[in-house]
C-alpha positions as a printed Julia matrix, in Angstrom:
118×3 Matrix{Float64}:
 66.86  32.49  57.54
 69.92  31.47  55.09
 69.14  28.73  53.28
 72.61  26.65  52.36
 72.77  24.78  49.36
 76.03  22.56  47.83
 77.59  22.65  45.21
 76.02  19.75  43.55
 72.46  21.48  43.64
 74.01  24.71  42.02
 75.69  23.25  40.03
 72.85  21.35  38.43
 70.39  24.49  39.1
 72.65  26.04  36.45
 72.72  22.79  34.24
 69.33  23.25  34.19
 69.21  26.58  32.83
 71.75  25.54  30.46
 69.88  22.73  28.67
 67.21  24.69  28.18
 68.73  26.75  25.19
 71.49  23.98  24.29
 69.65  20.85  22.42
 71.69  18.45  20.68
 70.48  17.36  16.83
 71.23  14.87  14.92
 73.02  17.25  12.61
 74.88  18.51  15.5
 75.05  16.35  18.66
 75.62  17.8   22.33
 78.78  17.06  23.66
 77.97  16.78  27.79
 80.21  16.72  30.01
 80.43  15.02  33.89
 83.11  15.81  36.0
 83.63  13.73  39.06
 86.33  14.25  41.86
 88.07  11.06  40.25
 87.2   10.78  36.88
 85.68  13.08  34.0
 82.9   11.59  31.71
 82.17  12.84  28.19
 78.99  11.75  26.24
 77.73  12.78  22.3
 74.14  12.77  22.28
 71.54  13.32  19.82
 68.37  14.41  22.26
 65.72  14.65  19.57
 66.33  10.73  19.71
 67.39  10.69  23.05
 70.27   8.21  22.18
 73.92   8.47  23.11
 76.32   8.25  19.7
 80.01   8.26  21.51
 80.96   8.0   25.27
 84.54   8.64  26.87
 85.92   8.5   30.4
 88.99   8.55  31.95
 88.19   5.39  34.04
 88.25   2.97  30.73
 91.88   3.43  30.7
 92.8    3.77  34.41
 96.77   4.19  34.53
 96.75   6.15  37.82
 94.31   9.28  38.74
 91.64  10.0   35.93
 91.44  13.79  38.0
 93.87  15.42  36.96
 94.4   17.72  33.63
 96.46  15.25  31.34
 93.01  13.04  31.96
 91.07  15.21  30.87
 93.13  15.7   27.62
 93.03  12.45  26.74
 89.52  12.27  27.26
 89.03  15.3   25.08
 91.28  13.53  22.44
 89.71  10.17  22.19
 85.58  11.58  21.92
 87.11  13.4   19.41
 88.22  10.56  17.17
 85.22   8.27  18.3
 83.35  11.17  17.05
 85.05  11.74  14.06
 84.51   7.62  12.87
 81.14   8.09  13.55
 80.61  10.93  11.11
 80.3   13.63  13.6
 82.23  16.74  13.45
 80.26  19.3   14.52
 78.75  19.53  18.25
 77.4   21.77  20.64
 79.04  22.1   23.96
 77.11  21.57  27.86
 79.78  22.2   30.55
 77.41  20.3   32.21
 77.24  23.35  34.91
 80.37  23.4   35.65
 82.71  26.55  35.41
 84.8   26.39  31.68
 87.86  26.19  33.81
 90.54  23.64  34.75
 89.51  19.86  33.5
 86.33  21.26  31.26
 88.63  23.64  29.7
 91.23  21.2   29.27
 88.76  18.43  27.43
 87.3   21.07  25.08
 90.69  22.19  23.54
 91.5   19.1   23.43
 88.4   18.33  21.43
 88.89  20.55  19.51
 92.32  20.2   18.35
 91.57  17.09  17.26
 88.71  18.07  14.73
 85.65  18.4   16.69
 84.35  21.4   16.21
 82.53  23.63  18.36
């Protein structure tokens, strides 16, 4: 019998797997990422606490669709800075399941150019 599953469950049978291996420190947070049909969410978060440090989302500043790849740059941009006045500049990346493609692609080199580093 075929068994169908969505996306959704894949995708976070695979975030599963991920966050097995990927654990964010205090040293060097985990950068997560949520990516919604309307908006993309990033978080920085130290797990061996279990407290988030920085959050980003491309609903706070809402000047049309928070979809689309410009969003995600700024997105990418402003953790980046938060980050960066916290004193965090190194992080470890969780695609959060997702493929690194598109949007996720687009808020990690965007992350990156502005000094994260990962």
């Amino acid at each position: 019998m075929l068994k169908i599953t969505s996306k959704n469950v894949t995708r976070r049978r695979v975030h599963q797997r991920i966050r097995k291996k990927v654990l964010g420190t205090s040293e060097r947070p985990r950068l997560n990422v949520y990516r919604s049909l309307n908006n993309i969410y990033v978080q920085v978060i130290d797990d061996l606490q279990g407290v988030t440090l920085v959050s980003a989302n491309s609903a706070e500043g809402k000047n049309g669709t928070g979809g689309n790849l410009a969003a995600a740059k700024t997105v990418g941009k402003t953790i980046a800075e938060r980050a960066k006045a916290k004193g965090i500049e190194q992080v470890v990346f969780d695609r959060g399941g997702y493929i690194y493609h598109g949007r996720v692609k687009a808020l990690a080199d965007a992350a990156r150019e502005a000094g994260l580093k990962f």
